[in-house]
Biotite code that builds the C-alpha atoms (Angstrom):
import biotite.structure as struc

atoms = struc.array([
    struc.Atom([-62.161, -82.089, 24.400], chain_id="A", res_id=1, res_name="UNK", atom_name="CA", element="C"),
    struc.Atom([-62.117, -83.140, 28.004], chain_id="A", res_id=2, res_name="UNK", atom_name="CA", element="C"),
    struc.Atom([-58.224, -82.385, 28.683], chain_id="A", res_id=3, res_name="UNK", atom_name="CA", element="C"),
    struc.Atom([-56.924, -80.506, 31.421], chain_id="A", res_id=4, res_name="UNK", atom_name="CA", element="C"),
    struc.Atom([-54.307, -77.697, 32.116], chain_id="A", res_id=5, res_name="UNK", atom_name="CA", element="C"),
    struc.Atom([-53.031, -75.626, 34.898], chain_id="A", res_id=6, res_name="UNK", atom_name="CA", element="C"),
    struc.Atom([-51.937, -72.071, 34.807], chain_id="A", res_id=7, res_name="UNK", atom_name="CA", element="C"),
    struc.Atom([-49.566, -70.574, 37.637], chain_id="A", res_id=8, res_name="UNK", atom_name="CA", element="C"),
    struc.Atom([-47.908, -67.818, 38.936], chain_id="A", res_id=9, res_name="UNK", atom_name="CA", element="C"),
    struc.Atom([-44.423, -67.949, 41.103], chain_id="A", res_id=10, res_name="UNK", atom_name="CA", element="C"),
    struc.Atom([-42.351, -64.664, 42.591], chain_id="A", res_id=11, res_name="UNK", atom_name="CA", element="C"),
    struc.Atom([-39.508, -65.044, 44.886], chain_id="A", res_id=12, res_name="UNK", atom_name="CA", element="C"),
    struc.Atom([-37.538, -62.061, 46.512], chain_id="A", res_id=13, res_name="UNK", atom_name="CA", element="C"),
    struc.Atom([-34.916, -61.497, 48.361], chain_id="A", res_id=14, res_name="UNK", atom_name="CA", element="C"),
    struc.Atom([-34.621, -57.714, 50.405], chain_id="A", res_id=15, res_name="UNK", atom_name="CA", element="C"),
    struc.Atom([-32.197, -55.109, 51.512], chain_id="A", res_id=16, res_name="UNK", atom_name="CA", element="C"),
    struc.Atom([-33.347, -52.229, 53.468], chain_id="A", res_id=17, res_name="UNK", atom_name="CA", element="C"),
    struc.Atom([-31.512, -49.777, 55.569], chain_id="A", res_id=18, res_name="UNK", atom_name="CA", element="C"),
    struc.Atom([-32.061, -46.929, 57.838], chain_id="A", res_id=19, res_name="UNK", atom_name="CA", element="C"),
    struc.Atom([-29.456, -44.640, 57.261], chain_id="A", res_id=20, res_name="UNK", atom_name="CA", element="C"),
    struc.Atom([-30.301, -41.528, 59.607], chain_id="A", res_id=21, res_name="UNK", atom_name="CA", element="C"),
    struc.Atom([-32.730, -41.496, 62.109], chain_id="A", res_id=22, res_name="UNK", atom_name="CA", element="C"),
    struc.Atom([-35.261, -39.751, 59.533], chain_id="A", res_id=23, res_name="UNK", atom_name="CA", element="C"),
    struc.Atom([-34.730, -41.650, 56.345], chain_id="A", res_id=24, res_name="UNK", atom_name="CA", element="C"),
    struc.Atom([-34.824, -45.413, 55.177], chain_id="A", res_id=25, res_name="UNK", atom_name="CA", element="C"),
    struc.Atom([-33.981, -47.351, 51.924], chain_id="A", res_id=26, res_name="UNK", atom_name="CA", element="C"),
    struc.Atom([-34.726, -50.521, 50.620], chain_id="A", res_id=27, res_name="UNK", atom_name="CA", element="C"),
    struc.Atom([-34.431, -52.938, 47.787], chain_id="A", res_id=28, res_name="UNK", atom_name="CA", element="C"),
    struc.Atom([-35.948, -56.531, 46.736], chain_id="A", res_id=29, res_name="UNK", atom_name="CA", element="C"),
    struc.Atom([-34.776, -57.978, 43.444], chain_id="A", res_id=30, res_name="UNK", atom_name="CA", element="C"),
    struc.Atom([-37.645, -60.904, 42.738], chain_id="A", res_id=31, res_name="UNK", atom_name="CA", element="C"),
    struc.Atom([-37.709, -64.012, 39.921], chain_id="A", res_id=32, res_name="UNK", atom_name="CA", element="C"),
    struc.Atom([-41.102, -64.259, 38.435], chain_id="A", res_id=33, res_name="UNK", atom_name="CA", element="C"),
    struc.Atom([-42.437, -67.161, 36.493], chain_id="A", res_id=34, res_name="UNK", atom_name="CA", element="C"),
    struc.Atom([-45.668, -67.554, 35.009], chain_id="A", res_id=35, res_name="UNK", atom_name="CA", element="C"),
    struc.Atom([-46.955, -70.276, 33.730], chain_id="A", res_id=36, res_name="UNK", atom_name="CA", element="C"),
    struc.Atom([-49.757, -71.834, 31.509], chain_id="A", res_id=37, res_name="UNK", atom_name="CA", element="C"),
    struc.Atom([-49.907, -75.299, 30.277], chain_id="A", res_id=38, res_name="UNK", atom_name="CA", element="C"),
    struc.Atom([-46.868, -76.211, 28.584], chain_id="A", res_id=39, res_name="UNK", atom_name="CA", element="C"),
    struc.Atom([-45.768, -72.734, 28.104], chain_id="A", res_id=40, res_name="UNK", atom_name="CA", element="C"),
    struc.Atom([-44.061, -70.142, 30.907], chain_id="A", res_id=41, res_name="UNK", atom_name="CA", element="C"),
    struc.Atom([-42.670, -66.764, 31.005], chain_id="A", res_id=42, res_name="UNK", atom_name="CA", element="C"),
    struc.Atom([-39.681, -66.110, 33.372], chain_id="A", res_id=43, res_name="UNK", atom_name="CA", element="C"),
    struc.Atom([-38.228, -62.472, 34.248], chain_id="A", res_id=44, res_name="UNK", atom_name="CA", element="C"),
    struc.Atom([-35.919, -60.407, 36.876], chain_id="A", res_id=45, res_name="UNK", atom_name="CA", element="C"),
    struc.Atom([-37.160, -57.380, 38.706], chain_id="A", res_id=46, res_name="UNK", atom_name="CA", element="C"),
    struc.Atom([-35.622, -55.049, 41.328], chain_id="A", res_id=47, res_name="UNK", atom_name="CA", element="C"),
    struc.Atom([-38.190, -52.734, 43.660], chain_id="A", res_id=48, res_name="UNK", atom_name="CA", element="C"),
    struc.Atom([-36.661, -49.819, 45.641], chain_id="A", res_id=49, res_name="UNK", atom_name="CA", element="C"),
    struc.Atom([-37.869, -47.733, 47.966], chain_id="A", res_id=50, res_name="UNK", atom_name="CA", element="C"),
    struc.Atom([-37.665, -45.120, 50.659], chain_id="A", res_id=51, res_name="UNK", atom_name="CA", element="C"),
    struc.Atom([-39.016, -43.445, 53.488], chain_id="A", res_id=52, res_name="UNK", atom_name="CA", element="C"),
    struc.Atom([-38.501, -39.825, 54.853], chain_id="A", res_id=53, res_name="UNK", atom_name="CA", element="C"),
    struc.Atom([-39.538, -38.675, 58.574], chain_id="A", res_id=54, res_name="UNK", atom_name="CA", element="C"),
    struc.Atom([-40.317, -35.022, 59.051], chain_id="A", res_id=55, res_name="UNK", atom_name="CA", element="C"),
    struc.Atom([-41.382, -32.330, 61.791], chain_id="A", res_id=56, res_name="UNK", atom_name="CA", element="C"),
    struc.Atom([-44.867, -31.945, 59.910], chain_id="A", res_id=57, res_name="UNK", atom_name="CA", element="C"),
    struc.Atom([-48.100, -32.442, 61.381], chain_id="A", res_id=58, res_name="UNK", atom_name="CA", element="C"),
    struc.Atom([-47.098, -34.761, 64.525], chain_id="A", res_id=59, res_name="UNK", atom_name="CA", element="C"),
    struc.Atom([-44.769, -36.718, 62.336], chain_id="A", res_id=60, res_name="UNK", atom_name="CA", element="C"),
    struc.Atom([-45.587, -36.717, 58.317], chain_id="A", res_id=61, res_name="UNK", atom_name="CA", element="C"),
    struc.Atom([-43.940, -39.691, 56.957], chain_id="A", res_id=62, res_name="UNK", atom_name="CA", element="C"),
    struc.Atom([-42.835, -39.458, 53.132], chain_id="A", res_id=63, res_name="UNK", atom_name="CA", element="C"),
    struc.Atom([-42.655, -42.368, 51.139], chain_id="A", res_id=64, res_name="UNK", atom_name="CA", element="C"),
    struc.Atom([-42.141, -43.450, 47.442], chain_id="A", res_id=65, res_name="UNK", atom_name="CA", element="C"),
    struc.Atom([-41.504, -46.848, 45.613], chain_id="A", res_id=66, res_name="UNK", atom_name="CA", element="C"),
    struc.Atom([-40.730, -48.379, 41.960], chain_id="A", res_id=67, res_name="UNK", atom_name="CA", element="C"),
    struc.Atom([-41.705, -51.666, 41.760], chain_id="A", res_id=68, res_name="UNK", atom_name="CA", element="C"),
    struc.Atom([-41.065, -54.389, 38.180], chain_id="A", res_id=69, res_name="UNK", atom_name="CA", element="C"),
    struc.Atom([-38.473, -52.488, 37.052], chain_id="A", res_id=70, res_name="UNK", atom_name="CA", element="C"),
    struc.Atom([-36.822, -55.439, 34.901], chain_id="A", res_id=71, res_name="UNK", atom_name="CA", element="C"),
    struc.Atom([-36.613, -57.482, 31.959], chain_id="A", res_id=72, res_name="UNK", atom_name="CA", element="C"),
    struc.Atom([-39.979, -58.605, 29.632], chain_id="A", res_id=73, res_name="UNK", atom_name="CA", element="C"),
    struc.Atom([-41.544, -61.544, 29.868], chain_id="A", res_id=74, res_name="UNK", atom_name="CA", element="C"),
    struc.Atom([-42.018, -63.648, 26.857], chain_id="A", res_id=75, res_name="UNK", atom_name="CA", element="C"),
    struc.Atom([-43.888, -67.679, 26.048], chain_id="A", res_id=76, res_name="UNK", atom_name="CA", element="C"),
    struc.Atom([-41.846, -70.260, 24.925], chain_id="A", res_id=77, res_name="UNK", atom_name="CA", element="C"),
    struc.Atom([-42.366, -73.905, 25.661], chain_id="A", res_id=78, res_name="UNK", atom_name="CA", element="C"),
    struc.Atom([-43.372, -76.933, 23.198], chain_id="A", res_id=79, res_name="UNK", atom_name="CA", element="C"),
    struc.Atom([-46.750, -75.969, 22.816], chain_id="A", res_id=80, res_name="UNK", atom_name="CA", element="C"),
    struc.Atom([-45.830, -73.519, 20.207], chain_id="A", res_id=81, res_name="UNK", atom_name="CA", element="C"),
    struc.Atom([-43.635, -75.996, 18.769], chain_id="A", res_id=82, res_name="UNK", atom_name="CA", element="C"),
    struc.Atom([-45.369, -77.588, 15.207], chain_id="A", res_id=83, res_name="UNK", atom_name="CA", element="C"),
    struc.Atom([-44.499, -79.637, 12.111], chain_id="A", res_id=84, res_name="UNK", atom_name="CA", element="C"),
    struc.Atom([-44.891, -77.761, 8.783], chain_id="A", res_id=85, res_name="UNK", atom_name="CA", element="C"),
    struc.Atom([-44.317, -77.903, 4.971], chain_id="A", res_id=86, res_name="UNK", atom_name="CA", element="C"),
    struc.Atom([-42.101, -74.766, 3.668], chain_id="A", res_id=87, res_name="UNK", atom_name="CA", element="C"),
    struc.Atom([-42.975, -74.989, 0.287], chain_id="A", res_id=88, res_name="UNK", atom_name="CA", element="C"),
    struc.Atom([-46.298, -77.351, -0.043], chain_id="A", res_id=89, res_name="UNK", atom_name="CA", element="C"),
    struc.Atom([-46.574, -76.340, -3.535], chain_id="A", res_id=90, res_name="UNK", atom_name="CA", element="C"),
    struc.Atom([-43.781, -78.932, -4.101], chain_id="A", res_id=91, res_name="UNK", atom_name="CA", element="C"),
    struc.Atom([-44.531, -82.317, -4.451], chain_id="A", res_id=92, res_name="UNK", atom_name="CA", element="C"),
    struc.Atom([-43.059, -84.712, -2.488], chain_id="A", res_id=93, res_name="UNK", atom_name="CA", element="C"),
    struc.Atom([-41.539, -81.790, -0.060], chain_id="A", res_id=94, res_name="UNK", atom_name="CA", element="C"),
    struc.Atom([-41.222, -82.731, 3.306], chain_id="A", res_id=95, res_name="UNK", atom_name="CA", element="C"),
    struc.Atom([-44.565, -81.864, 5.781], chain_id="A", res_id=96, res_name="UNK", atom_name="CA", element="C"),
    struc.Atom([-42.905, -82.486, 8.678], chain_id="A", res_id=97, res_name="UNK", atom_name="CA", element="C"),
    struc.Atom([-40.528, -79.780, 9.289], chain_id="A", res_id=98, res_name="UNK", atom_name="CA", element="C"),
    struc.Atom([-40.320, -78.952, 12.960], chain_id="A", res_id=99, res_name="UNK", atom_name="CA", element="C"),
    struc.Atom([-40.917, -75.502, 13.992], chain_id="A", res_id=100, res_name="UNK", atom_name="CA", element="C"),
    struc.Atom([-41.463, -73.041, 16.861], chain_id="A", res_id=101, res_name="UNK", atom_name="CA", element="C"),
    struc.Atom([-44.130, -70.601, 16.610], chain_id="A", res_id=102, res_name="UNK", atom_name="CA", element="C"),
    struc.Atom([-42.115, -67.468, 18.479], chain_id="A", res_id=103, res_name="UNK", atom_name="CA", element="C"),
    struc.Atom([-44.382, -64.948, 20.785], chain_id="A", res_id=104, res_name="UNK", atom_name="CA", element="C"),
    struc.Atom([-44.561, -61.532, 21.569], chain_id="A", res_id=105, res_name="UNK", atom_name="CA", element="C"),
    struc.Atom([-43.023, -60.776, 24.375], chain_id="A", res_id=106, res_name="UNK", atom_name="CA", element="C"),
    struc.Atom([-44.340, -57.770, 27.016], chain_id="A", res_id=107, res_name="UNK", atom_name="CA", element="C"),
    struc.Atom([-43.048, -55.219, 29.795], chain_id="A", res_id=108, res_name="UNK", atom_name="CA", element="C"),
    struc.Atom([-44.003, -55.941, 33.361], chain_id="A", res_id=109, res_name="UNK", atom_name="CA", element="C"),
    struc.Atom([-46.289, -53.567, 34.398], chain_id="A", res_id=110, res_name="UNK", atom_name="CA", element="C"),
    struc.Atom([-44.432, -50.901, 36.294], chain_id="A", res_id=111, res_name="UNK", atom_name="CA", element="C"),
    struc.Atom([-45.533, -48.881, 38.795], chain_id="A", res_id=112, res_name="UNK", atom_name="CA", element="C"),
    struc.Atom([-44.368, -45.794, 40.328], chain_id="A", res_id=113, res_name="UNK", atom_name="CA", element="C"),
    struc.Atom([-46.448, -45.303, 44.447], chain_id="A", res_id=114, res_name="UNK", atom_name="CA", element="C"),
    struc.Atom([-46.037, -42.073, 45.967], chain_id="A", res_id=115, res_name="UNK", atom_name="CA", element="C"),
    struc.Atom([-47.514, -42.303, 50.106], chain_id="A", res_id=116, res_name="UNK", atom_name="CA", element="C"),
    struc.Atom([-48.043, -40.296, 53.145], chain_id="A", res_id=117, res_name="UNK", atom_name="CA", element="C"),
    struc.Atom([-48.858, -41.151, 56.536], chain_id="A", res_id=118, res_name="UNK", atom_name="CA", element="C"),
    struc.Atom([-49.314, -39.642, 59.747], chain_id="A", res_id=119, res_name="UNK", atom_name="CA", element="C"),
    struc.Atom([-50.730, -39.854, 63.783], chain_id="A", res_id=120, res_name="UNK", atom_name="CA", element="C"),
    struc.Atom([-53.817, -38.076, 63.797], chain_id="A", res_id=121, res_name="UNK", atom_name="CA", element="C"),
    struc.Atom([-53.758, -38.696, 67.222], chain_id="A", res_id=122, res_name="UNK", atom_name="CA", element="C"),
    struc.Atom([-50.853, -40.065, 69.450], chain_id="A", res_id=123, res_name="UNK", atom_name="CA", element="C"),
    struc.Atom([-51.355, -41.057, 72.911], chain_id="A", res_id=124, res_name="UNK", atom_name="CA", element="C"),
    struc.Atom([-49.563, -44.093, 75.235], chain_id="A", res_id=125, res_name="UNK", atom_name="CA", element="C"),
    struc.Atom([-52.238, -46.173, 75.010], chain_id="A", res_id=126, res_name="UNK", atom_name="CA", element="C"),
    struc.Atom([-53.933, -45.832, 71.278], chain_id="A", res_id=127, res_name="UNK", atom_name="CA", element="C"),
    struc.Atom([-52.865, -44.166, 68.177], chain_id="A", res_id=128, res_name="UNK", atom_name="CA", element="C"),
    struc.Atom([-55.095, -43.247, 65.118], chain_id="A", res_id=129, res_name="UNK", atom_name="CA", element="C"),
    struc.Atom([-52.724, -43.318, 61.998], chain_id="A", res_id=130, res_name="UNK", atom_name="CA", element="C"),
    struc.Atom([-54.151, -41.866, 58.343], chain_id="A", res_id=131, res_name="UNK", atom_name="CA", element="C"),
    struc.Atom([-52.469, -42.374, 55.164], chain_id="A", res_id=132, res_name="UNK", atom_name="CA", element="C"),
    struc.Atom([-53.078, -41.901, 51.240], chain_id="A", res_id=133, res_name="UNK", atom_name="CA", element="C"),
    struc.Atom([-51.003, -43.466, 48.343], chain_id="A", res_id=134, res_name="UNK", atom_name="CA", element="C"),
    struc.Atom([-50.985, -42.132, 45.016], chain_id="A", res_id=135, res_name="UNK", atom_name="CA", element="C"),
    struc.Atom([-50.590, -44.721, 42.187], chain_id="A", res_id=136, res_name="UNK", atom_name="CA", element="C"),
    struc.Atom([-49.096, -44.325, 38.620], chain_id="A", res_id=137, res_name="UNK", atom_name="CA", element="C"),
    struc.Atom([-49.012, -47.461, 37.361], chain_id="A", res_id=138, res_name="UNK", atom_name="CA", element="C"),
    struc.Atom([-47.846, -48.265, 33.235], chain_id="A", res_id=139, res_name="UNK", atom_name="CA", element="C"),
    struc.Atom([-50.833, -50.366, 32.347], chain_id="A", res_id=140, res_name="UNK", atom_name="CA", element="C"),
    struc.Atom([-53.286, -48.213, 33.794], chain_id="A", res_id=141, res_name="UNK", atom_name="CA", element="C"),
    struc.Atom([-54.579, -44.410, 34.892], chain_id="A", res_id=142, res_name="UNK", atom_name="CA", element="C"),
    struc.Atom([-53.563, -43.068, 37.731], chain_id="A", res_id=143, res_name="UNK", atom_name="CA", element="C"),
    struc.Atom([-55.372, -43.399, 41.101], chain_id="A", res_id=144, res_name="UNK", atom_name="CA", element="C"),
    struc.Atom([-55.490, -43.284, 44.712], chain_id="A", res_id=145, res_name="UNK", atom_name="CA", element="C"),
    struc.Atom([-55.682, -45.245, 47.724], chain_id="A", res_id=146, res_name="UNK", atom_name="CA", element="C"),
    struc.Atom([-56.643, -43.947, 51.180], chain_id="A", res_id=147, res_name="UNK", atom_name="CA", element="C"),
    struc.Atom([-56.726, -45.944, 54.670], chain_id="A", res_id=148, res_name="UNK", atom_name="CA", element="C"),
    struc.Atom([-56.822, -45.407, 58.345], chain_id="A", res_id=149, res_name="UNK", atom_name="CA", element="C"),
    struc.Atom([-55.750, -47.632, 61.563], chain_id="A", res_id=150, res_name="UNK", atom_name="CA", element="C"),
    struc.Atom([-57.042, -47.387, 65.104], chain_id="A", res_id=151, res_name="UNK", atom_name="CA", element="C"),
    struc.Atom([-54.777, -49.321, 67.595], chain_id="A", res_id=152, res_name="UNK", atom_name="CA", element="C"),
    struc.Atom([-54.703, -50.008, 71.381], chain_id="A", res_id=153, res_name="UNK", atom_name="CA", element="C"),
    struc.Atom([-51.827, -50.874, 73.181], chain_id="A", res_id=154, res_name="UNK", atom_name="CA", element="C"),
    struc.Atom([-50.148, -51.782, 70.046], chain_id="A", res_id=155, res_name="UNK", atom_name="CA", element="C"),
    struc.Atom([-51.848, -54.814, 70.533], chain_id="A", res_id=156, res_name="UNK", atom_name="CA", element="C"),
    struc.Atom([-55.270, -54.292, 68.902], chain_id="A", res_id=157, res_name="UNK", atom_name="CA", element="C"),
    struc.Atom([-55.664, -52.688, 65.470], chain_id="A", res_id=158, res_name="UNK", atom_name="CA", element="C"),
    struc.Atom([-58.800, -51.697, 63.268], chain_id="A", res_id=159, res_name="UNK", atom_name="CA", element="C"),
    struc.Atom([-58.308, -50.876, 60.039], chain_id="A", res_id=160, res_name="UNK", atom_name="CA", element="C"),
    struc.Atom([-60.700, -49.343, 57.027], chain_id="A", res_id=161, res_name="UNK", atom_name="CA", element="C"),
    struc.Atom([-59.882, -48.071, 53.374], chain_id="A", res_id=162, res_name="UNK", atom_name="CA", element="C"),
    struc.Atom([-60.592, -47.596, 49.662], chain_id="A", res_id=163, res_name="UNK", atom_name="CA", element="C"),
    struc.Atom([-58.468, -48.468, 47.133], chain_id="A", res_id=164, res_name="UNK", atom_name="CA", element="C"),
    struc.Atom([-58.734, -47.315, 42.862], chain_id="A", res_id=165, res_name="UNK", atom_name="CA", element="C"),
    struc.Atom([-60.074, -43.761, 44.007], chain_id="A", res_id=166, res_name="UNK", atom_name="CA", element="C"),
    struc.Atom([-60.939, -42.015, 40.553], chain_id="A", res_id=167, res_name="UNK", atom_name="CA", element="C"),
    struc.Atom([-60.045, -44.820, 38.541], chain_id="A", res_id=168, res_name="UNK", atom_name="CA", element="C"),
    struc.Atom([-62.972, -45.542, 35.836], chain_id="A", res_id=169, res_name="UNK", atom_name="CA", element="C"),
    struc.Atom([-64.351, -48.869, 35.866], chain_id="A", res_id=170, res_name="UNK", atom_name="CA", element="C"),
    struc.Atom([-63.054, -49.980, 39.102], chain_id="A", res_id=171, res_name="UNK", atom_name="CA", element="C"),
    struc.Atom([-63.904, -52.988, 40.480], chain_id="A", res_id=172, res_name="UNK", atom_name="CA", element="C"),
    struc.Atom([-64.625, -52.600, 44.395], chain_id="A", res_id=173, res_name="UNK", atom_name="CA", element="C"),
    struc.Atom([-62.577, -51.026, 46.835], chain_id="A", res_id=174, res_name="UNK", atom_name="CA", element="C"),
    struc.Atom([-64.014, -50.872, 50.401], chain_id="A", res_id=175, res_name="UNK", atom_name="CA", element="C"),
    struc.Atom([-61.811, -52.801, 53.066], chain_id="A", res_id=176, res_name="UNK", atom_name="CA", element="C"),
    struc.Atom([-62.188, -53.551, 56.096], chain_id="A", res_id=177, res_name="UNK", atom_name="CA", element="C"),
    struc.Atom([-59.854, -55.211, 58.631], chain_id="A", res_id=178, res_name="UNK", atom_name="CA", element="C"),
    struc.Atom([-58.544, -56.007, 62.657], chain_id="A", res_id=179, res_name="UNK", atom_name="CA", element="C"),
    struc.Atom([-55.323, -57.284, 63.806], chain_id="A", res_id=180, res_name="UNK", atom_name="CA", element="C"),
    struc.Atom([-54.049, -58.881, 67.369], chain_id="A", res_id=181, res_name="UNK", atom_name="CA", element="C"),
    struc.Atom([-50.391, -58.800, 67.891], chain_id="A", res_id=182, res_name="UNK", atom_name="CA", element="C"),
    struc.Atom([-48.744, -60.508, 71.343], chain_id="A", res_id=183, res_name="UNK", atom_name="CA", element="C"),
    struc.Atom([-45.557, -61.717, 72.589], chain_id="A", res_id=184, res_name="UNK", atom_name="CA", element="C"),
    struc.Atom([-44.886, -64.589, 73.828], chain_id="A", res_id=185, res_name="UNK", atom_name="CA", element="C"),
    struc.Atom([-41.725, -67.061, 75.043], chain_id="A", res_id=186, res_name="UNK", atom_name="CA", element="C"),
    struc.Atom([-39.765, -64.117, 76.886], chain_id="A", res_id=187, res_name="UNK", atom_name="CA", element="C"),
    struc.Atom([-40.279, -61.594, 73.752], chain_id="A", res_id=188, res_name="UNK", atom_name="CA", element="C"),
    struc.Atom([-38.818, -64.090, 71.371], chain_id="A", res_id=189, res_name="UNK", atom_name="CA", element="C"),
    struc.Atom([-41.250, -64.393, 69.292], chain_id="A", res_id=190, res_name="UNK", atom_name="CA", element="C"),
    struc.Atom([-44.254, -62.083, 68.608], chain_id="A", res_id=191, res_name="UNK", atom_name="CA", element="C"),
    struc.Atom([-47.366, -63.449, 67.120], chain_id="A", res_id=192, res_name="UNK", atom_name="CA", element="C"),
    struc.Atom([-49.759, -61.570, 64.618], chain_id="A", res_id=193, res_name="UNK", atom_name="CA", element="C"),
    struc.Atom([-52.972, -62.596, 63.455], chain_id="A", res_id=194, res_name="UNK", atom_name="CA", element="C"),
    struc.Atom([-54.535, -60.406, 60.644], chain_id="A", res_id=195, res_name="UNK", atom_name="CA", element="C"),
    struc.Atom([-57.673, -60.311, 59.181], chain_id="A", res_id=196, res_name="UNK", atom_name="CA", element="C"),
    struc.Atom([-59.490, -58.202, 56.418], chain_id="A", res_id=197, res_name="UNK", atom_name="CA", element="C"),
    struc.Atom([-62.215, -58.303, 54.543], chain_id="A", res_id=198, res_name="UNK", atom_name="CA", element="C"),
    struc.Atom([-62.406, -56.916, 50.804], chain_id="A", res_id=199, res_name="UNK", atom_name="CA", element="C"),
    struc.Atom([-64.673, -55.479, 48.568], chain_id="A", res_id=200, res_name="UNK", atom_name="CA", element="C"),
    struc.Atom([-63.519, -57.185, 45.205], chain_id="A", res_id=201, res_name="UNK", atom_name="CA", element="C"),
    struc.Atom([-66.576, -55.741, 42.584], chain_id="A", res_id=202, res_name="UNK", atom_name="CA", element="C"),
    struc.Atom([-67.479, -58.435, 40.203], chain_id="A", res_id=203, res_name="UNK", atom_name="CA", element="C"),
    struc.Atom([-65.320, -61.158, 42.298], chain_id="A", res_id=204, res_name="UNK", atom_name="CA", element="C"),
    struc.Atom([-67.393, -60.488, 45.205], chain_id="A", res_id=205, res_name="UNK", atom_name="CA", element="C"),
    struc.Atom([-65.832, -59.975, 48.445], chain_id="A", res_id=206, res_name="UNK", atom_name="CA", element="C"),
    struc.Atom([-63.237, -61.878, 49.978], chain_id="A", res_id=207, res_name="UNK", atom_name="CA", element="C"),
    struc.Atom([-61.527, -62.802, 53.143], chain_id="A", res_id=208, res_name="UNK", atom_name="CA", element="C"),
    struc.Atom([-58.165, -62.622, 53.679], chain_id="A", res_id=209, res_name="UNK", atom_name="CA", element="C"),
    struc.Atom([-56.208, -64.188, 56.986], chain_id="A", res_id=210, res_name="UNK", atom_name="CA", element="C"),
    struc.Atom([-52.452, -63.828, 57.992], chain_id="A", res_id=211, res_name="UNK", atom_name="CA", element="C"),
    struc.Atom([-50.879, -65.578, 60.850], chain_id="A", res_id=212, res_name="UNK", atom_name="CA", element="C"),
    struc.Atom([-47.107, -64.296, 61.510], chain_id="A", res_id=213, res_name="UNK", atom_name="CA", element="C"),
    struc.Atom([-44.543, -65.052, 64.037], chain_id="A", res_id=214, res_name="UNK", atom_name="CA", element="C"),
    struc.Atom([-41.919, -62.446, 64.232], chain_id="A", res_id=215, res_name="UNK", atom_name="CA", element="C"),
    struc.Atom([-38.064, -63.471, 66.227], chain_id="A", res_id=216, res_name="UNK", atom_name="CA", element="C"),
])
C-alpha cells in the first residue's frame, strides 16, 4: 500500500541496592515499559530484586539470585483498533457508523527467575581468572544455562568468553566473545571503560556490541 509505520520499545528504571553486611547485598529497580507499534502501545510497571551472598567456599563462592518483570500485563489500545460499525444491519435505515473500539488481549511480562555463581579460579595481585554459571527459569520458555569466564590484568585489561541457552532446544547461537580496558583519569574522578564483545546471534548472524562508560 506504500504506507509506513514504526514499532518501538522504551524501559526506564530507577535502582536501590544495598550492602547490608560485609557478605550479603540487596537490590531493587522498579522500571516503566512501553511498547509500541503504529498507532497502538502497551504500557506496564515492573519491580526486579535481587541479592548477592559471599561465602568461605572455594576462594570466595559468590551466591546470587534475581526476579526480574514481576508486574502488571501489558495490553494494545490506541485508535487503530478504533472502527465504525452497524449493530443491527438487518435494520434498514440503522445507523453504520457507530464508533467502536476493538478491545485486545492483554499478556504477562515474561518473568524470569536467574539463579548464579561465581568464583576466582585463580587470584593473584596482578591478574585474576573469574568463572561463573547462571541458571535460567524463565515463564515463556524452558529452562537453561549460561556459563562465562573473565581473564583480567591489573584490573585494567579483561578477556572475556561464554555460552549462553545451554540445553535449550532450538537455540539460536550462543558463543561470545569479548575484551574490556578500564583507566582512570582526572585525579581518580572519573574512570573510563571501553567494552567490546562480539556475539554469536544464530539466524541474526553475529553482532558487535560496544560500550563506552565513565564512572565518578
Amino acid at each position: 500500500t506504500g504506507e509506513y509505520f514504526s514499532a518501538g520499545d522504551i524501559a526506564a528504571g530507577v535502582t536501590f541496592a544495598r550492602q547490608l553486611t560485609d557478605r550479603f547485598a540487596i537490590g531493587f529497580t522498579t522500571k516503566y515499559i512501553q511498547e509500541t507499534i503504529w498507532h497502538e502501545s502497551a504500557n506496564a510497571f515492573a519491580i526486579d530484586a535481587g541479592t548477592t551472598f559471599k561465602t568461605d567456599l572455594f576462594g570466595g563462592l559468590v551466591i546470587a539470585a534475581t526476579l526480574s518483570n514481576f508486574g502488571t500485563k501489558l495490553q494494545m489500545t490506541g485508535r487503530d483498533a478504533r472502527q465504525f460499525i452497524s449493530v443491527d444491519p438487518s435494520q434498514q435505515g440503522t445507523n453504520n457508523q457507530i464508533p467502536a473500539s476493538i478491545e485486545m488481549n492483554s499478556w504477562d511480562l515474561p518473568l524470569l527467575f536467574q539463579f548464579g555463581v561465581s568464583t576466582d579460579v585463580v587470584k593473584q595481585d596482578s591478574y585474576r581468572w573469574t568463572v561463573t554459571a547462571d541458571a535460567l527459569h524463565p515463564s515463556d520458555d524452558y529452562e537453561s544455562m549460561n556459563v562465562g569466564t573473565q581473564f583480567s590484568y591489573q584490573d585494567i585489561f579483561f578477556v572475556r568468553t561464554g555460552f549462553q541457552s545451554l540445553f535449550l532446544a532450538d537455540r539460536e547461537g550462543g558463543f561470545s566473545l569479548g575484551v574490556g580496558v578500564s583507566a582512570s583519569s582526572l585525579l581518580d574522578i572519573v574512570s573510563l571503560k571501553f567494552d567490546y564483545a562480539y556475539r554469536d546471534m544464530g539466524i541474526l548472524s553475529g553482532i558487535h556490541v560496544v560500550s563506552v562508560r565513565a564512572q565518578f
